[in-house]
C-alpha positions as CSV (number, residue, x, y, z in Angstrom):
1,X,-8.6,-19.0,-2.2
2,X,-10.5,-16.3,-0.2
3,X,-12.4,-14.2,-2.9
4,X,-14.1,-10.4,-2.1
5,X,-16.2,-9.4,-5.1
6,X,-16.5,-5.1,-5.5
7,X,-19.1,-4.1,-7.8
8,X,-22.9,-4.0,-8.6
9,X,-25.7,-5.3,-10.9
10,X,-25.2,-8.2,-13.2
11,X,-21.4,-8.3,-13.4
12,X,-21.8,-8.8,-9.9
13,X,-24.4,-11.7,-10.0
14,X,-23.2,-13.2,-13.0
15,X,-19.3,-13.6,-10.6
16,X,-21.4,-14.5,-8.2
17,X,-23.0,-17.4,-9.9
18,X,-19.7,-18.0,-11.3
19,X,-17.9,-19.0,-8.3
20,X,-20.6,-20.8,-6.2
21,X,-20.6,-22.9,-9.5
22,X,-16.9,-23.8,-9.0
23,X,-16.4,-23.9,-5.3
24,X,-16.1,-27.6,-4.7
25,X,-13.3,-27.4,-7.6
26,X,-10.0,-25.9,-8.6
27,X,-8.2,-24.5,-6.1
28,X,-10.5,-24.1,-3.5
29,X,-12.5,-20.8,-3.5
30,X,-14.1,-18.9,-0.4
31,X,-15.8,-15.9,-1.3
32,X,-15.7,-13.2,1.7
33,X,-18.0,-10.5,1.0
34,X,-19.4,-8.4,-1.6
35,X,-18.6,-4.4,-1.7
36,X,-22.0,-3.0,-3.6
37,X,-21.9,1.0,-3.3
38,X,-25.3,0.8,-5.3
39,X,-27.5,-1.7,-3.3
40,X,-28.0,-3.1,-5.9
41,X,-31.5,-5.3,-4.7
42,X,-30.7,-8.4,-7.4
43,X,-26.7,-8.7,-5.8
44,X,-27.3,-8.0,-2.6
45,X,-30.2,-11.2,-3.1
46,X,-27.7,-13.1,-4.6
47,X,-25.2,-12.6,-2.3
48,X,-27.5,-13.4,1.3
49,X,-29.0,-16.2,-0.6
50,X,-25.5,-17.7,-0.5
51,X,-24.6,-17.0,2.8
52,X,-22.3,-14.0,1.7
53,X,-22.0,-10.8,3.3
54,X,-22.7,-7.4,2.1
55,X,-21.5,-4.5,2.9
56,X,-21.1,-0.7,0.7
57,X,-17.6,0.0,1.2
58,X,-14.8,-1.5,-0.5
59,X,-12.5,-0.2,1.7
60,X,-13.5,-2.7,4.3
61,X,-11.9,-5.3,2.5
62,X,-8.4,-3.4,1.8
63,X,-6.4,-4.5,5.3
64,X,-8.1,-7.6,5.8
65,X,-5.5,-10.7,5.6
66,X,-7.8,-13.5,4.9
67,X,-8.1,-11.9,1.9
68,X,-6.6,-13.4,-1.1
69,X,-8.3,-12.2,-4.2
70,X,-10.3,-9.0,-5.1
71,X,-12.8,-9.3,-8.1
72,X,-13.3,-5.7,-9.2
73,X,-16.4,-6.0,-11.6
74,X,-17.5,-2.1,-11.2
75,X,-15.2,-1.4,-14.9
76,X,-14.5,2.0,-13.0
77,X,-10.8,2.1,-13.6
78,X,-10.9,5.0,-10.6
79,X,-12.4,2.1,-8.4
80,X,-9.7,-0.3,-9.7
81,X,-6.4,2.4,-9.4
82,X,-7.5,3.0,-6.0
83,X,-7.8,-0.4,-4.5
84,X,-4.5,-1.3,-6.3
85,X,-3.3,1.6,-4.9
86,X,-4.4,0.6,-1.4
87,X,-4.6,-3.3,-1.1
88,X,-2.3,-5.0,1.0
89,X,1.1,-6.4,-0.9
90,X,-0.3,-10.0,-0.4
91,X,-3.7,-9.3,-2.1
92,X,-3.9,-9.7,-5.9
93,X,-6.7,-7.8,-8.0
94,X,-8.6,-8.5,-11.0
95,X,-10.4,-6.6,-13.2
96,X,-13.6,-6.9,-14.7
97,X,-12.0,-7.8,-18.1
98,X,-10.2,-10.5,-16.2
99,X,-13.4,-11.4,-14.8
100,X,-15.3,-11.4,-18.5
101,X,-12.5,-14.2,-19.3
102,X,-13.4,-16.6,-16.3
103,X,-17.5,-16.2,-17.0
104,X,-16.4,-16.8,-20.8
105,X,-14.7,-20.5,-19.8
106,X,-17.5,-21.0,-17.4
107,X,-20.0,-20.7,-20.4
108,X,-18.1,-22.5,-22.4
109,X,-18.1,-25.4,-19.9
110,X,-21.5,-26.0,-19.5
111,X,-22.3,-25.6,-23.1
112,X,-19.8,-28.4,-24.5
113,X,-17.7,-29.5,-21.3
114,X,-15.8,-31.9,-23.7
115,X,-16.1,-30.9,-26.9
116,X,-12.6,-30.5,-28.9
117,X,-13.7,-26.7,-30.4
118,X,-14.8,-25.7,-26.4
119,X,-11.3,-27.0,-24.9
120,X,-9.4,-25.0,-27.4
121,X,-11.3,-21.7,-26.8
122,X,-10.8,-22.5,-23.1
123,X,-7.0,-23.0,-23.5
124,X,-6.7,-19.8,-25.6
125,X,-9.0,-18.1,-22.7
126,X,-6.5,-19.8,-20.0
127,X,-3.5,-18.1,-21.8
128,X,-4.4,-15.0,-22.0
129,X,-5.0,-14.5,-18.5
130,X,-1.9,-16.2,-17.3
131,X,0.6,-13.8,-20.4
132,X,-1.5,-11.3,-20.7
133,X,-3.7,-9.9,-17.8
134,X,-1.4,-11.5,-14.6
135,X,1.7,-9.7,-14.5
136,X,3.5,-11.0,-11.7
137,X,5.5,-14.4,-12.3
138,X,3.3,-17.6,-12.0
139,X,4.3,-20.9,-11.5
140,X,2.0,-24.2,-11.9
141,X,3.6,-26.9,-9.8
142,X,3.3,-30.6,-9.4
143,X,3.4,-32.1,-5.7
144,X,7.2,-33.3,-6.7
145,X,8.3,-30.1,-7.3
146,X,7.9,-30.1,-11.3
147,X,6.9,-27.0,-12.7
148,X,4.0,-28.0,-15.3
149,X,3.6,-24.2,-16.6
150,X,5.1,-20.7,-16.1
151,X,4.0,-17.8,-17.5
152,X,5.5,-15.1,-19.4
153,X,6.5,-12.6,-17.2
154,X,8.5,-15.3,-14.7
155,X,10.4,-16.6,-18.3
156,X,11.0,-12.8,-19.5
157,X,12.7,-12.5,-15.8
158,X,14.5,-15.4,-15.9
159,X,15.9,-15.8,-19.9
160,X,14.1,-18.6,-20.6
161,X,12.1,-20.6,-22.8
162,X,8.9,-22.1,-21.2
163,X,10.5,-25.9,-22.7
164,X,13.5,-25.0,-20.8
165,X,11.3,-24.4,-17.6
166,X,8.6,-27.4,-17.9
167,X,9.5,-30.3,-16.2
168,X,12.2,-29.0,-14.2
169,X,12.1,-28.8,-10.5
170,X,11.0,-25.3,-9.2
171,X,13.8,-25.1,-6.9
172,X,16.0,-25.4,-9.1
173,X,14.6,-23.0,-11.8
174,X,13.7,-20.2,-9.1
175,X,16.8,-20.5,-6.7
176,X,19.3,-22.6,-8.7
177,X,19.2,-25.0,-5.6
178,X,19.4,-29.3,-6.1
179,X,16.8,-29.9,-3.0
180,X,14.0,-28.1,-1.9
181,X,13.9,-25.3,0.4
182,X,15.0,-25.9,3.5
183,X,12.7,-24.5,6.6
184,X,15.9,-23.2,8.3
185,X,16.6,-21.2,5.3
186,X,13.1,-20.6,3.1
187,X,9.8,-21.8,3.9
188,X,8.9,-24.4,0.9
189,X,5.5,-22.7,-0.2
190,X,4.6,-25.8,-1.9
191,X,5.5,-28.3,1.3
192,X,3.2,-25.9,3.2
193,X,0.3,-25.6,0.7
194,X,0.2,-29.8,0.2
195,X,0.7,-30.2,3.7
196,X,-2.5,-28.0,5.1
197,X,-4.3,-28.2,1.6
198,X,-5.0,-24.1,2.1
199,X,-3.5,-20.8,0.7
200,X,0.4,-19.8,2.3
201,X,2.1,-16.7,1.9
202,X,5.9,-16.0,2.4
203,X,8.6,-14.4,1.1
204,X,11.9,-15.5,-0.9
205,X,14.9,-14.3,-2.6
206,X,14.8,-15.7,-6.3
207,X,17.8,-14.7,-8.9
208,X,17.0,-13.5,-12.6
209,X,18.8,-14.4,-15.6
210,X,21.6,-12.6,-14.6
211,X,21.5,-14.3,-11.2
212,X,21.0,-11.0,-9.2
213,X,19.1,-11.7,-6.0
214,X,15.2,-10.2,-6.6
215,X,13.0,-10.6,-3.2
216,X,9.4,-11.9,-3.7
217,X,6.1,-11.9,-1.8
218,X,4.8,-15.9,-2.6
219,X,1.6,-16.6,-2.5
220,X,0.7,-20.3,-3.4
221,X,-2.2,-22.0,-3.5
222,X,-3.6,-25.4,-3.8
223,X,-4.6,-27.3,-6.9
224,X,-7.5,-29.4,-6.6
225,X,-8.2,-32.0,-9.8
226,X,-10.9,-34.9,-9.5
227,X,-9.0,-37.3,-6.9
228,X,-7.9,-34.1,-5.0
229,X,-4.8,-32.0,-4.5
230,X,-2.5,-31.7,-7.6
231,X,-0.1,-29.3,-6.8
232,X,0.1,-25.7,-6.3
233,X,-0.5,-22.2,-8.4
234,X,2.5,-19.9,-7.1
235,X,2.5,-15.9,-7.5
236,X,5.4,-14.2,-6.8
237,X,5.6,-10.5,-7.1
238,X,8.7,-8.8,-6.9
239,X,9.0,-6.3,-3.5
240,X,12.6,-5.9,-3.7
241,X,12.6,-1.9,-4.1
242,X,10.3,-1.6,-1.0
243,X,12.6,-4.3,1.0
244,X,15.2,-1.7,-0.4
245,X,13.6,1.3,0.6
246,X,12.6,-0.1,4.3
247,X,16.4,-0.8,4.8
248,X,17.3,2.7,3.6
249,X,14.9,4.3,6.1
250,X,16.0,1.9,9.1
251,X,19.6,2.9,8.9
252,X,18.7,6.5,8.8
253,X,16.8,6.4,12.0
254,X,19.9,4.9,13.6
């Protein structure tokens, strides 16, 4: 996952330290540049010490498309509004409450990796963000196509319980489909992600509980655990209004 960080100070070295700490892991993470309006002296140190460039306007990050991820750790909510405002569709955003959650699991790591008290605070911490602070649907997927977690807001769209979700094959649970998505209809996001182990975007046409057709901008991306790829994290976020709107405005210009 290709990571920009915008923000200055601590927040910004403490991320910074963060995900160096966990690039070799998880699902694979790049980090592209660091936005620092401040200059601040200890991030920008941080950042060239790493190999990371640095730059003092956000906005150079906005249109970029190897940008997957942007780490807002400024806790301006103008700063956050306006690069939601203006990211690309395929860029996701996090804020710096987001952000606290992530440092939070990576402290509790290193203080008591395995301890039964630290795993449970770590869980708690790794539902929250998926319910609470991501609010497009998420899928967690096994190489064979099993969904091993799904969070709220995909099981809200879709009627269903998360036990009526896990386990199934996400084809089937997304697209009511018995095989996988065929290239000639639907790039399989998954198929592409295991295949070049890297980040794909595409878009598909997923039906809700009431099996009306909803289009989606996919973004997947690959699970590392210790003997390598896993699987697949899949965010789908819901563009069907601007599909809509695009087709109004095409057949008025006709």
């Amino acid at each position: 996952m290709n990571i920009a960080i915008v923000g200055s100070g601590d927040r910004c070295v403490q991320m910074l330290d963060f995900l160096n700490s966990n690039r070799s892991g998880g699902i694979g993470i790049r980090i592209q540049g660091v936005a620092d309006a401040q200059g601040d002296p200890a991030c920008r140190l941080a950042a060239e010490q790493s190999g990371i460039p640095v730059c003092s306007d956000y906005s150079a990050f906005l249109a970029r498309e190897d940008i997957d991820l942007i780490i807002d750790v400024s806790a301006d909510p103008k700063t956050f509004q306006d690069i939601l405002t203006h990211k690309k569709k395929t860029t996701r955003i996090m804020n710096y409450q987001t952000a606290r959650l992530f440092l939070d699991m990576c402290r509790i790591h290193e203080q008591q990796p395995s301890a039964p008290d630290s795993i449970l605070r770590a869980s708690s911490i790794y539902k929250t963000v998926m319910n609470d602070f991501i609010h497009e649907d998420v899928l967690v997927i096994a190489s064979n196509y099993q969904i091993l977690d799904a969070n709220d807001a995909l099981l809200k769209r879709l009627g269903r319980t998360r036990e009526e979700v896990i386990g199934h094959n996400c084809f089937e649970v997304t697209h009511h489909y018995t095989s996988p998505c065929a290239v000639g209809n639907c790039q399989c996001p998954l198929k592409e992600t295991l295949a070049t182990q890297k980040p794909f975007t595409t878009t598909h046409v997923h039906l809700d509980k009431e099996k009306r057709e909803h289009h989606v901008a996919i973004s997947c991306y690959p699970l590392m655990g210790p003997k390598g790829l896993v699987g697949a994290i899949e965010i789908s976020k819901d563009i069907t209004r601007d599909i809509l709107m695009q087709r109004s405005l095409m057949q008025q210009e006709k």
